[in-house]
VOPAGU-2260 file (C-alpha; in pm, 1 decimal, decimal comma):
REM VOPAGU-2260
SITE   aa  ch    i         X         Y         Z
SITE  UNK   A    0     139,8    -568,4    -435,9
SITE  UNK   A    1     333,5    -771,3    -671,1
SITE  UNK   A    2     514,3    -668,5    -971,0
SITE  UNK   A    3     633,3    -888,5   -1264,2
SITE  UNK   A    4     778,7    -877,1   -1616,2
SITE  UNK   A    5     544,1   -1003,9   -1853,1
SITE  UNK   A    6     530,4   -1221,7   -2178,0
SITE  UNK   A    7     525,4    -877,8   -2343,2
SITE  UNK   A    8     847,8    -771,3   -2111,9
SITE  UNK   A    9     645,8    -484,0   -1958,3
SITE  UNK   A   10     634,6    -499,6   -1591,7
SITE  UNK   A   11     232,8    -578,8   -1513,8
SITE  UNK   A   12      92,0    -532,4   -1194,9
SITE  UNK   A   13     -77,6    -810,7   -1044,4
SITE  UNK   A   14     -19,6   -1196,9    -982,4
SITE  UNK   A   15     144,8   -1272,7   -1317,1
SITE  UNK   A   16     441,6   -1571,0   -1399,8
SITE  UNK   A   17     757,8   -1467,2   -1467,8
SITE  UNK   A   18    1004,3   -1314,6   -1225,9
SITE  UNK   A   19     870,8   -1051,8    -978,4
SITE  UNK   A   20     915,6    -844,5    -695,2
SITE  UNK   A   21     631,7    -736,0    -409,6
SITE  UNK   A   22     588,8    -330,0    -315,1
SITE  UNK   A   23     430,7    -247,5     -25,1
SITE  UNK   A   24      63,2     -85,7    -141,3
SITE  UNK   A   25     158,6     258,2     -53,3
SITE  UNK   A   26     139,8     542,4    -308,2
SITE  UNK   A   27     471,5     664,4    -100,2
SITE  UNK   A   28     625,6     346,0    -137,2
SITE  UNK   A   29     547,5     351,9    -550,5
SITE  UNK   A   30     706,3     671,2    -554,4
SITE  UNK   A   31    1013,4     603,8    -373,5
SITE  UNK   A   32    1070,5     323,6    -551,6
SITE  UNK   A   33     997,0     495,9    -926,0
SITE  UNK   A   34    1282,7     773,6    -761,4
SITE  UNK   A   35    1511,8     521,1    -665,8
SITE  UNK   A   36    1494,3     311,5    -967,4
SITE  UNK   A   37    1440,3      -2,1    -751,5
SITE  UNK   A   38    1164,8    -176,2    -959,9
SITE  UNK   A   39    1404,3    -272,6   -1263,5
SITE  UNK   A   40    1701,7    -374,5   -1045,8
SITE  UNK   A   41    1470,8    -586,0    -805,7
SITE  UNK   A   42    1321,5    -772,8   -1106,1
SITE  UNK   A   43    1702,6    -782,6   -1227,0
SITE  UNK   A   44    1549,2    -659,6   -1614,8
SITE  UNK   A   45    1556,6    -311,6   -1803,7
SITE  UNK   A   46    1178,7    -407,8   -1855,0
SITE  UNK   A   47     997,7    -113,5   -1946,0
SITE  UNK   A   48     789,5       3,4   -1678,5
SITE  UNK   A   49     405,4     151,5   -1737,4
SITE  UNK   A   50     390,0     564,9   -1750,7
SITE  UNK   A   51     108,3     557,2   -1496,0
SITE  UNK   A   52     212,3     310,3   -1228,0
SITE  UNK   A   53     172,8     505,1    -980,4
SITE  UNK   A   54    -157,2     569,3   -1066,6
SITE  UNK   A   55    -282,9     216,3   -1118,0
SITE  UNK   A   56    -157,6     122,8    -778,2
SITE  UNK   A   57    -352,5     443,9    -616,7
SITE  UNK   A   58    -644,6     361,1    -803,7
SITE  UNK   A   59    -629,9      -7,1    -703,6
SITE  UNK   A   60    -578,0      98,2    -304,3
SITE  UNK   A   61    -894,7     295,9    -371,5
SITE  UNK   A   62   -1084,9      -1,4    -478,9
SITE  UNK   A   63    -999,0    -211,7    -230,5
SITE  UNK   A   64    -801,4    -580,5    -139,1
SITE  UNK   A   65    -814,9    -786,4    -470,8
SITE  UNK   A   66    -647,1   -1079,6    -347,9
SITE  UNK   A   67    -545,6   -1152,8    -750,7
SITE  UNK   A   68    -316,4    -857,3    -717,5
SITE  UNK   A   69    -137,2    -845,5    -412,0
């Protein structure tokens, strides 16, 4: 699943410009990384990052492979 900082310097979920990182799709692996603090020093930005990421990539594992987000 790919991670990037957006025009609006959020980090966005999806396939978006900009620099970005992947994360494996694994609600685990989201919350390991929100622990760790990985996501802003992988995109190398204090971007803010979205209260309920975690739950937008366990709700997007639960719909299925959308190719315009991994």
């Amino acid at each position: 699943m790919r991670l990037a900082v957006g025009a609006s310097g959020a980090v966005e979920v999806g396939l978006r410009g900009g620099r970005g990182t992947y994360l494996c799709p694994d609600p685990d692996c989201v919350r390991r990384a929100l622990e760790r603090r990985a996501i802003p020093r992988l995109l190398r930005s204090d971007a803010a990052l979205p209260d309920d990421l975690e739950a937008r990539v366990v709700s997007m594992l639960a719909e299925g492979p959308n190719p315009a987000d991994c």
